[in-house]
C-alpha positions as CSV (number, residue, x, y, z in Angstrom):
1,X,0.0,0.0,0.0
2,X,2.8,2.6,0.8
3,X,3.9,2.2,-3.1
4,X,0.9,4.0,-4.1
5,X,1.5,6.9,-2.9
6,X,1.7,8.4,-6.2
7,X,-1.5,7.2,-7.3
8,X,-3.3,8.3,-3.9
9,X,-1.9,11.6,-3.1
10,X,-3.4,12.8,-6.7
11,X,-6.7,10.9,-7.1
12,X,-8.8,13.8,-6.7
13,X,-6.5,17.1,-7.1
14,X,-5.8,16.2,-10.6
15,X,-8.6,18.4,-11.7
16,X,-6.9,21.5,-10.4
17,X,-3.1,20.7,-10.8
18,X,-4.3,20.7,-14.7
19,X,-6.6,23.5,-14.6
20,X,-9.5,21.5,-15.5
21,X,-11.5,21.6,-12.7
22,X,-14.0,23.9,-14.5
23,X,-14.5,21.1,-17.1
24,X,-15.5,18.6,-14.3
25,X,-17.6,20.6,-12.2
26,X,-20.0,21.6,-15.0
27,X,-20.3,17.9,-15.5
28,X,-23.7,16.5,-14.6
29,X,-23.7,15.6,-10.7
30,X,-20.3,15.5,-10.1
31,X,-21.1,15.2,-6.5
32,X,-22.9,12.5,-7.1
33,X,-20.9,10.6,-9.7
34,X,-17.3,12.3,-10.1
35,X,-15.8,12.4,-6.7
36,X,-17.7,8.8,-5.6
37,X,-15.8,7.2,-9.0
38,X,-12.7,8.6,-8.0
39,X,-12.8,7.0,-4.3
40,X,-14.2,3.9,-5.3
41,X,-11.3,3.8,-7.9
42,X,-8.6,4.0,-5.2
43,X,-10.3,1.7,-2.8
44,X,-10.6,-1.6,-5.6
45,X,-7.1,-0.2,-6.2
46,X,-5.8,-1.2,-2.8
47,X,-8.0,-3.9,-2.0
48,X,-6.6,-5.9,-5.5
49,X,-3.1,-5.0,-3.9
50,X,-4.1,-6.7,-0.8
51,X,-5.7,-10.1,-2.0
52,X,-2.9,-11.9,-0.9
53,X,-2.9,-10.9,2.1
54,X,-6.7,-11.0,2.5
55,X,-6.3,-14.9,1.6
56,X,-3.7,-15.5,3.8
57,X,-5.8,-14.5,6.6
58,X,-8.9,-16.3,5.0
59,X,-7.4,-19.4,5.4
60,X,-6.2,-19.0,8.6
61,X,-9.3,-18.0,9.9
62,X,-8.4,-15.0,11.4
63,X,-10.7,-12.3,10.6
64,X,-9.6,-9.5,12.8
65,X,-6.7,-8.7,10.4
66,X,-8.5,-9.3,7.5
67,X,-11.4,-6.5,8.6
68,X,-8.1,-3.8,10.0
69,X,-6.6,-4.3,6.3
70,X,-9.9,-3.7,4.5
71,X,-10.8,-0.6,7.1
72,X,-6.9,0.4,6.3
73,X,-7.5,0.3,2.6
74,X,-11.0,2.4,2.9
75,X,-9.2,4.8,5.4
76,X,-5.8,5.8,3.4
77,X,-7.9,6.2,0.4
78,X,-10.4,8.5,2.5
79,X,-7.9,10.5,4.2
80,X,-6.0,11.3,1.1
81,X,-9.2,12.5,-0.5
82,X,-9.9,14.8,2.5
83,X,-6.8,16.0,2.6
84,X,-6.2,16.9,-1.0
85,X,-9.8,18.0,-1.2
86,X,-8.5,20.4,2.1
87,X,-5.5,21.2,1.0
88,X,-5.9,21.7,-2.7
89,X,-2.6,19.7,-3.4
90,X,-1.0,16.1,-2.8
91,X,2.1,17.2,-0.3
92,X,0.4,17.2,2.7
93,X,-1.2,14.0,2.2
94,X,2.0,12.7,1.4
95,X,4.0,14.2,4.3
96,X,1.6,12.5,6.7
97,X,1.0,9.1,5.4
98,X,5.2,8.3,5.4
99,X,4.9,10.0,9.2
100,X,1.9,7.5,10.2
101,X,3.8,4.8,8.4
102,X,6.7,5.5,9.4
103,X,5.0,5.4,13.2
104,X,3.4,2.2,12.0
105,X,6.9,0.4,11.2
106,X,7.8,1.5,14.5
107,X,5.0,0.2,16.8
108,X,3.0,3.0,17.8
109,X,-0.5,1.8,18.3
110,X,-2.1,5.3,18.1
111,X,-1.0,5.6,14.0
112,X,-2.0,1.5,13.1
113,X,-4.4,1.9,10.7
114,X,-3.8,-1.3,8.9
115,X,-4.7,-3.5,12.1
116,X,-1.5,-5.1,12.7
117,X,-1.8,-4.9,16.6
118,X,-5.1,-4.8,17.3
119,X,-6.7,-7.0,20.1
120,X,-9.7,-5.6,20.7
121,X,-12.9,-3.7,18.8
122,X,-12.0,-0.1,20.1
123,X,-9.4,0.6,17.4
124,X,-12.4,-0.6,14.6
125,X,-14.9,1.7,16.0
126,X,-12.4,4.5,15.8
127,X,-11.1,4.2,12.3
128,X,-14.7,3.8,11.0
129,X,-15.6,6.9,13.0
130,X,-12.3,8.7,11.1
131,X,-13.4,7.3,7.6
132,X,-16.9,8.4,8.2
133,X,-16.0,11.9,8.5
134,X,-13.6,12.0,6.2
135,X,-16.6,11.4,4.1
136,X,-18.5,14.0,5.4
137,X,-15.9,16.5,5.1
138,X,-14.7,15.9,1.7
139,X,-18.5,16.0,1.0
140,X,-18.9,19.6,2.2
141,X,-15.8,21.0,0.6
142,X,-16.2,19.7,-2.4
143,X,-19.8,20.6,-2.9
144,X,-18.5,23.9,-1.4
145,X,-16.0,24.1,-4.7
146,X,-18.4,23.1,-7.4
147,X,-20.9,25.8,-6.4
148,X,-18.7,28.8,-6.0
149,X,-16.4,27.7,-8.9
């Protein structure tokens, strides 16, 4: 997942780094059909990257991992949404996600967001809180965008 960094940090700022975001905000619904495409895009993305993985645990029988990597797939694909949505650009997306991977390699259980240590549900209830409103917040802004573009 941290190889796609390239494709993630741009999946919805490509509009404005090539000055067509004009074009695709007169576009029928793109609230409804543009920025939804996008995520979904990057989510099958990194869920196809982790099949292995997913069927490693599948036939283990352990399905705590397999729900933290699918959470961890929705959630680095949400945040860099929100955050290049935010931030009009893909640095600070990318500046964060090698700082909470970086934090990740080195144990700290506040930045796993893939599931790796995870023993109980707390940590689940938290990142589907985080994705949630990273929805809701991406929502806003962008509909923000398209109506006083």
């Amino acid at each position: 997942m941290v190889l796609q960094i390239g494709r993630l940090s741009d999946l919805v700022t490509k509009e404005k780094t090539y000055q067509v975001h004009y074009f695709t905000y007169a576009a029928y619904q793109p609230l409804k059909r543009l920025l939804p495409s996008q995520i979904i895009a990057g989510i099958s993305l990194m869920l196809v990257l982790s099949v292995p993985l997913l069927l490693r645990y599948a036939f283990a029988l352990q399905w705590l991992p397999m729900v933290g990597i699918v959470l961890g797939a929705i959630f680095i694909v949400l945040f860099s949404s929100t955050l290049g949505i935010v931030s009009g650009g893909k640095k600070l997306f990318e500046i964060l996600f090698f700082a909470i991977t970086y934090s990740n390699l080195n144990r700290i259980p506040v930045a796993d967001y893939y599931g790796g240590m995870w023993t109980s549900l707390l940590p689940i209830a938290i990142l589907i809180s985080l994705t949630l409103s990273f929805v809701c917040i991406s929502w806003v802004i962008r509909s923000y965008e398209i109506k006083h573009a």
